[in-house]
N, C-alpha and C positions, 0 to 999 in steps of 0.2 A: 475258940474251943475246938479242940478234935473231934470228929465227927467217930462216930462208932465206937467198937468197945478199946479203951488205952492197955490192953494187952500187949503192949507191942513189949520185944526184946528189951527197949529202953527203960519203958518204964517196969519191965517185970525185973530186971536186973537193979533198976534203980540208978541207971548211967544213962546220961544225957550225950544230945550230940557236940563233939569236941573235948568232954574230959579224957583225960589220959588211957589208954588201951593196957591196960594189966601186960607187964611181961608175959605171960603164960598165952596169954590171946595174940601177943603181937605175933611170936613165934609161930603159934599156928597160924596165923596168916601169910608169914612168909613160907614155912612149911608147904601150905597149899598154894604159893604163890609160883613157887619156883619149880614142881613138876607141871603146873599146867606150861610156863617157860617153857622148859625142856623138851615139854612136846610137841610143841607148835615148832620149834627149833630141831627136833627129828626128823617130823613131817617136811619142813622144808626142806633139809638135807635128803630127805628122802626122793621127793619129791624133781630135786636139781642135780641129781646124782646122776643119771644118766645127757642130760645134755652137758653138763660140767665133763663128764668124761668124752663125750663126741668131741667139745672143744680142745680139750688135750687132743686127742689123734690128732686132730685136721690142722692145730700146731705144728704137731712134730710134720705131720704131708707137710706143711709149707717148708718145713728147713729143708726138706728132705727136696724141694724144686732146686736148689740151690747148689753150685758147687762145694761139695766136689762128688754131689749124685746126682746132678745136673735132669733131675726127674720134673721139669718145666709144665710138664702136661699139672701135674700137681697144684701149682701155683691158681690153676684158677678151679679147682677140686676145693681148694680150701677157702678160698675167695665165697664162692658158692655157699659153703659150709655155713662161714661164719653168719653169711646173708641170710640164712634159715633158722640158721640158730637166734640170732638177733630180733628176727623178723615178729612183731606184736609186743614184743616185750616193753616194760618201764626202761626208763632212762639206768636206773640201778640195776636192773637186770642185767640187760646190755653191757652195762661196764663189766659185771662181773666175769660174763663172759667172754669177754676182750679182754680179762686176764688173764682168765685160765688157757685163751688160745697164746695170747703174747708168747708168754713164759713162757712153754716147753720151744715154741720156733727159736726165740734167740737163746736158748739155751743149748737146742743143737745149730744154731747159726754159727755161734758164736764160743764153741769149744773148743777152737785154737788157743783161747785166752789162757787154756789150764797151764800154756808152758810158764805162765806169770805165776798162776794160782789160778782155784778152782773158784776162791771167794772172791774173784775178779771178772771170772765169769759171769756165776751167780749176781754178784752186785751192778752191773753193767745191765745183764741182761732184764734184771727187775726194772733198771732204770729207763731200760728201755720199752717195756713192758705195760710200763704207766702211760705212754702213746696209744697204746692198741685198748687200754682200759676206756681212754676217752672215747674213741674211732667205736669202740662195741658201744658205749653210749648212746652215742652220735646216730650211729647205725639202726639203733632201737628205737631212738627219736622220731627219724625220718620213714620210716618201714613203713607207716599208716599213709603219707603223702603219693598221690598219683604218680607216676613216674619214677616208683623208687630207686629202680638199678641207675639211673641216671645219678641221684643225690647220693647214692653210695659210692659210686665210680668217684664221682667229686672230692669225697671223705676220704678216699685212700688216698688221694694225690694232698691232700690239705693236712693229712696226718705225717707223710714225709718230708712236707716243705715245714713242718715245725720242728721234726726229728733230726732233721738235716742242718738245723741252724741252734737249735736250744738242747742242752747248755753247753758253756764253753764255744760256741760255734758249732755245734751240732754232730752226731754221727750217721752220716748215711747209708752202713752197713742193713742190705739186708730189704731194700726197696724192689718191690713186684720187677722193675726190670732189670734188675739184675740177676734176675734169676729166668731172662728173656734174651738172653744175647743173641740166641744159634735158632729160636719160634720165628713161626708168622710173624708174630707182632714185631719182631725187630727191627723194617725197615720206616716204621712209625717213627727212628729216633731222629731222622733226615728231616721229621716236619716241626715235631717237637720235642726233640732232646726226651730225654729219660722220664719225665713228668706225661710225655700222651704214648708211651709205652707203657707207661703204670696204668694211666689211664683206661688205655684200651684193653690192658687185661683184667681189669675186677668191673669195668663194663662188661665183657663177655661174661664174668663169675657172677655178676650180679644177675645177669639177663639168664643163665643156665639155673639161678636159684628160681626168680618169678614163674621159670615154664616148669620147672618141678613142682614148686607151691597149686601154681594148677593144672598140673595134673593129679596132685594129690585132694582138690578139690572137686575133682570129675568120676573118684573113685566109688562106684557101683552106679555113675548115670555116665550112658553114651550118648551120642551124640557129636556130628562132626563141628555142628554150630559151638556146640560149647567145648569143643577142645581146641578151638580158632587162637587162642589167649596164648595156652601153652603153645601153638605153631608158631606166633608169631614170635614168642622169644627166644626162643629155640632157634628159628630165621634170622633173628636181628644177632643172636650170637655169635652163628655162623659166617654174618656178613662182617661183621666188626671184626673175628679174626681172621678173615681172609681179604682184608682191608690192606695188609701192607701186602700184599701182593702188587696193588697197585700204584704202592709207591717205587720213584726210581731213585733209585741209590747210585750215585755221581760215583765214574771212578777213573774218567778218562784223566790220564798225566799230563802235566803241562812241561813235565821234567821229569828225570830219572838222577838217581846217583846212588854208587855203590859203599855199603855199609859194612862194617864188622864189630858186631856186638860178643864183648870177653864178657864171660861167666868165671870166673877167677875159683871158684867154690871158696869156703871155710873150713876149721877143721872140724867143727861140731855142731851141732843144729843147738838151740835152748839160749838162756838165758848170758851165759858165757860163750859164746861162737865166736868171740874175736881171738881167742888163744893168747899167744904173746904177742907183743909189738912187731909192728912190720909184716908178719906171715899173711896178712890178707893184701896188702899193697901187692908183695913178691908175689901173691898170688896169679895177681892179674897182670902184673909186669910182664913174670914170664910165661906168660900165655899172650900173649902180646908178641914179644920177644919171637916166639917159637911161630907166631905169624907170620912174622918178617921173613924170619928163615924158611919157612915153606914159599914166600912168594919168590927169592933171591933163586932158591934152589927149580924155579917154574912150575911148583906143587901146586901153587894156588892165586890169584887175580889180588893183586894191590889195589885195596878200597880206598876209596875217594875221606873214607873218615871214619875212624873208629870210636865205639861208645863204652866206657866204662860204667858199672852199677855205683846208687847209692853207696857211698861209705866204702870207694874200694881204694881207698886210702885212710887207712885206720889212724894216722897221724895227721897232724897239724903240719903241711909242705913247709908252711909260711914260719914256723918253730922251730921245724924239725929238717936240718940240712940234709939227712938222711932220706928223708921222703920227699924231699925236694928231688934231689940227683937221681934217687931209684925210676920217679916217673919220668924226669926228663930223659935217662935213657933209655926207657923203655919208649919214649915217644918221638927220639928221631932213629930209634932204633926201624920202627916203621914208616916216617920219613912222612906221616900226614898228620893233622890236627887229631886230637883227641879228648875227648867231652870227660869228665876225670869227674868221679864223684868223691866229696871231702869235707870232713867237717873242720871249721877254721876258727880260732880264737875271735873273738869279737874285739875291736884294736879298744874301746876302751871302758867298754863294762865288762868287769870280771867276774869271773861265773858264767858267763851265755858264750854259744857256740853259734857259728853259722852252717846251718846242713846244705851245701853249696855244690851244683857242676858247675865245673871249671874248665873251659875253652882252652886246652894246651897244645899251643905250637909249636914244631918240630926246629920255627931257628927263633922265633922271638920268647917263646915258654907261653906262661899263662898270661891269662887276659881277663876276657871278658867272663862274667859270670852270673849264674842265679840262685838267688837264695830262697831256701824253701817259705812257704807265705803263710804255710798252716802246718805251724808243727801239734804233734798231738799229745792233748793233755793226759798228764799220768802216765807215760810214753816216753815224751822230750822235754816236756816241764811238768812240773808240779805246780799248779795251782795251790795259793795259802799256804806254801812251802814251811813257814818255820810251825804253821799251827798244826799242818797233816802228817810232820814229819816226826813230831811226836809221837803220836798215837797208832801210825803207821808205819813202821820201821822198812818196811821195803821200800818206801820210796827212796830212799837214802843209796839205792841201786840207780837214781838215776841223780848222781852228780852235780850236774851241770846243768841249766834251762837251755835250751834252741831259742833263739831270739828271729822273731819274723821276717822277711824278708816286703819288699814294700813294691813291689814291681814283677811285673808277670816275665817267664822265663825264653823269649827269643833271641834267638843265640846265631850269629852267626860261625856254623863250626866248616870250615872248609868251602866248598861251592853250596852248600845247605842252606836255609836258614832254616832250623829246627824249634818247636815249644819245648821248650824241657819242664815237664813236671815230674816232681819225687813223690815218691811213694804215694802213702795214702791219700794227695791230692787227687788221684785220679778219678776218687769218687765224689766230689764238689764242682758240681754244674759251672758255678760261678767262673773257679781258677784255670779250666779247661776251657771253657768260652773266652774266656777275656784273651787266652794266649791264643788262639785261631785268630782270633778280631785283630789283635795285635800285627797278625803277618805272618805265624806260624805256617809252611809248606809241608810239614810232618810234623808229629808229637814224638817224644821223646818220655818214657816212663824209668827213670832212674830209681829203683828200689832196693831195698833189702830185706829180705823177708829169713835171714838165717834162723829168726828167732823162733820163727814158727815154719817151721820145714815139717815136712809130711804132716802136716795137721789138716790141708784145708785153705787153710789162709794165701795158699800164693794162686790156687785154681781161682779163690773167690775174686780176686784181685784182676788177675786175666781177662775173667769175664768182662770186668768194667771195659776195660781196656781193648774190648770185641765191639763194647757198645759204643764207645766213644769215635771209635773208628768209623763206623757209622751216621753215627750224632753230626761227624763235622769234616764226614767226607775225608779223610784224613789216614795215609798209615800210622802205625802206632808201631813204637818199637820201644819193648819191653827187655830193660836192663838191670836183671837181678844179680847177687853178689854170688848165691847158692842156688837160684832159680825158682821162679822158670822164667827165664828169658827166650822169648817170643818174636815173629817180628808175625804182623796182620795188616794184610790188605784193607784199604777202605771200603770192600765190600762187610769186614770184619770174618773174615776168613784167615786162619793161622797156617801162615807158608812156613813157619820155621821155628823151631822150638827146640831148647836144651830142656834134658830133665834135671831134678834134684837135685844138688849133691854130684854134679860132675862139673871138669872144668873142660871146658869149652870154646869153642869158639863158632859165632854162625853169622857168613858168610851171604848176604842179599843184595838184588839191587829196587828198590822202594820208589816209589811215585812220588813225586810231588807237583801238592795243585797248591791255586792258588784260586779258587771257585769258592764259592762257599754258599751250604746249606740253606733252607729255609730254618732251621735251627737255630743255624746261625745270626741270621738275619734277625728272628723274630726273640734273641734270647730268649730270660725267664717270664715272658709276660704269658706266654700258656700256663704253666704252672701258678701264677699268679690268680689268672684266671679264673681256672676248674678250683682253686683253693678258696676263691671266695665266692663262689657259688655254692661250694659245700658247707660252707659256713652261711648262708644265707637261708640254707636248708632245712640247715638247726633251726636258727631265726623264725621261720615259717611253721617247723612242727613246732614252736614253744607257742608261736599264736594261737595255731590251729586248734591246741590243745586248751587253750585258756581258753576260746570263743565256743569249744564243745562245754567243759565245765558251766561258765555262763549262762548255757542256755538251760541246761540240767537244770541249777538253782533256780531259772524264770520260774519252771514248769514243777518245780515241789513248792513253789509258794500258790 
């Protein structure tokens, strides 16, 4: 029996619980349902509107560390940011604000891509952007645990060794040290390659966030005792970036030999910069050619071995008699070896090319050669080609797949033995390690960047190629089709450089060692490392959090 009086709405209406709600009631109930909705969905936006926006800035500062604003001080400004932004929040919190940073950095990272298209930008840099969603997760998770700048420093290096390999093989555009070539932190890459240069910059971003945090908790109480917290982060920041001071970066030669790197140019920057047939080989021939003739005439010093760019043979030699004879004259024309870059039929799956430098002798022709190991997707192949090529008509611009190459690229060109890596290998730890390990005495960077001239794209590349120099104690020589061809000491210092869009020729003589880094030595297992500490950090905040929950529950029963 109900107790007191059955006045209730039920019985005063004469509806019981579970019969049907009258159309006219159900409406006013969603009626009343969906402004309270909307307001709680205000308030929130209300409420996230100003750190969603701090997040956008301290984005764009990150792109903006980056070549070709090479604003590096930045890089750990935003590092910092993101560590305060993060810092208390939910796991979902965090992600969201590890979007809203993502997205704008690689969208100015990554604004060369517009010579493609703009929704290649866009779509690239979302994709890339779901990294930094996880890393702001990640980041929020662990923000409660002792030691947090530590398990953040961790999360940035564990967020690029995923970015760097998934999907397709990863893209590693856009990683904290490379936007660290020319800092402090640089000669960090002599102990451990690219991975404790990242490291040691969002350690310092993280340790500048903790000594702001408290200071921001000391605000209206003084005291030296309690401002000890923020000194000592602030200390340990300081010390961590003037940490590669201490490192020594190897550069004494074991050998010398003299180089000439041909910048041939093209006729137009963009999507078509090949022009018509032949005009990019001739390019480089006769600049080449007009070498010769400057040394015959005493203008200029006969190098030991000359390097051609990526793709400065726009023809198949091996097809094309034409482009056969044009390089061999232009290479006993100068009477030494020359490193020829060519894409070559593949002898017998049709459709795939070889993106290959080619060892060319001034009496026996070519020879030896290497083929590039990671061509890039959407780029040189099309991944799910007959399904993507549907629905996506431009990929249909790129022909032919690059078929991989299976072996790392030392080459013996002349009295050298040189690594040759093409183009965007230069940013995979892996293909760059293996070729120093191999035997490498110099590196060798064969690229073509006409596609993207003045965008961005060839400073960002340089960069690498500043660090790697570094990394593995090694000169680097930088041989672009339209530029910038480069040549950089193993201190990673640039002795010589063509600009854009000229043809050129630049004239060095280069070190070669045969010593090799602690980098070297200890490959990827520091990155391995700091990646699964970061990942155990999660691990720990996902405990710590379930063992606080737990205890709640004891104490309300």
């Amino acid at each position: 029996m109900p107790s007191g009086s059955d006045t209730t709405e039920e019985a005063a209406g004469g509806a019981m619980p579970g019969d049907p709600v009258p159309p006219a009631e159900a409406g006013s109930a969603a009626a009343a349902t969906r402004p309270g909705r909307a307001r709680r969905c205000n308030a929130l936006a209300r409420r996230e509107a100003p750190r969603t926006g701090l997040a956008v800035v301290f984005g764009v500062a990150l792109g903006l560390a980056f070549p070709p604003y090479d604003l590096w001080p930045l890089s750990l400004v935003a590092v910092a940011a993101l560590s305060l932004l993060t810092r208390g929040r939910t796991a979902r919190q965090g992600a969201w604000t590890g979007l809203v940073f993502g997205l704008p950095f690689f969208l100015i990272l990554l604004k060369w891509l517009h010579v493609v298209g703009w929704d290649a930008v866009v779509g690239l840099s979302i994709a890339e952007a779901l990294f930094m969603t996880v890393l702001g997760a990640a980041l929020a998770a662990t923000s409660r645990l002792p030691a947090w700048p530590l398990w953040a420093a961790c999360l940035w290096v564990a967020q690029e060794w995923a970015r760097d390999r998934l999907p397709l093989g990863g893209f590693p555009w856009g990683r904290l040290a490379f936007a660290n070539t020319a800092s402090p932190f640089t000669p960090l890459a002599a102990l451990g390659g690219a991975p404790l240069v990242t490291f040691a910059v969002a350690l310092t971003g993280a340790l500048l966030a903790a000594g702001a945090a408290a200071l921001w908790r000391l605000r209206g109480k003084g005291g030296l005792r309690r401002a000890l917290p923020a000194l000592e982060a602030f200390g340990l920041a300081g010390a961590v970036a003037l940490a590669g001071a201490l490192v020594p970066v190897p550069t004494k030669a074991d050998d010398t030999v003299d180089i000439a790197v041909v910048q041939g140019n093209v006729q137009q920057p963009g999507m078509d910069f090949l022009g018509r047939p032949m005009r990019i080989l001739d390019n480089h021939a006769t600049a080449t050619e007009k070498l010769a003739a400057d040394i015959e005439a005493g203008r200029a010093k006969k190098p030991d071995l000359v390097i051609w760019p990526e793709n400065s043979s726009d023809l198949d030699p091996f097809q094309y008699p034409q482009a056969y004879d044009r390089i061999d004259e232009a290479v006993k024309a100068i009477g030494v070896p020359v490193l020829v870059g060519a894409l070559v039929d593949h002898p017998s799956k049709e459709g795939y090319v070889f993106n290959e430098g080619i060892v060319w002798d001034p009496k026996k022709g070519p020879g030896a050669s290497y083929t590039k190991q990671h061509p890039v997707p959407f780029g040189e192949y099309v991944p799910f080609r007959e399904q993507l090529s549907k629905i996506i008509t431009r990929f249909q611009r790129v022909p032919r797949d690059f078929y991989p190459g299976d072996h790392t690229g030392v080459l013996n060109v002349g009295p050298a033995r040189l690594g040759d890596v093409i183009c965007f290998e230069v940013a995979y730890d892996e293909i760059v390690h293996d070729t120093v390990q191999a035997g490498a005495r110099a590196l060798v960077i064969q690229t073509n960047n006409a596609t993207y001239g003045r965008t961005g794209q060839p400073e960002q590349q340089l960069a690498m190629s500043r660090l790697r120099a570094v990394e593995h104690g090694r000169a680097v020589v930088t041989a672009a089709t339209s530029g910038i061809s480069a040549v950089v000491a193993p201190d990673g210092t640039i002795t010589h450089r063509i600009p854009e869009f000229t043809q050129g020729v630049v004239s060095a003589r280069i070190s070669l060692r045969d010593e090799t880094t602690l980098a070297d030595r200890v490959g990827a297992a520091p990155e391995w490392a700091l990646a699964i500490v970061g990942l155990l950090s999660c691990a720990a905040a996902v405990a710590v959090g379930r063992r606080g929950r737990t205890k709640d529950e004891k104490g309300q029963q």
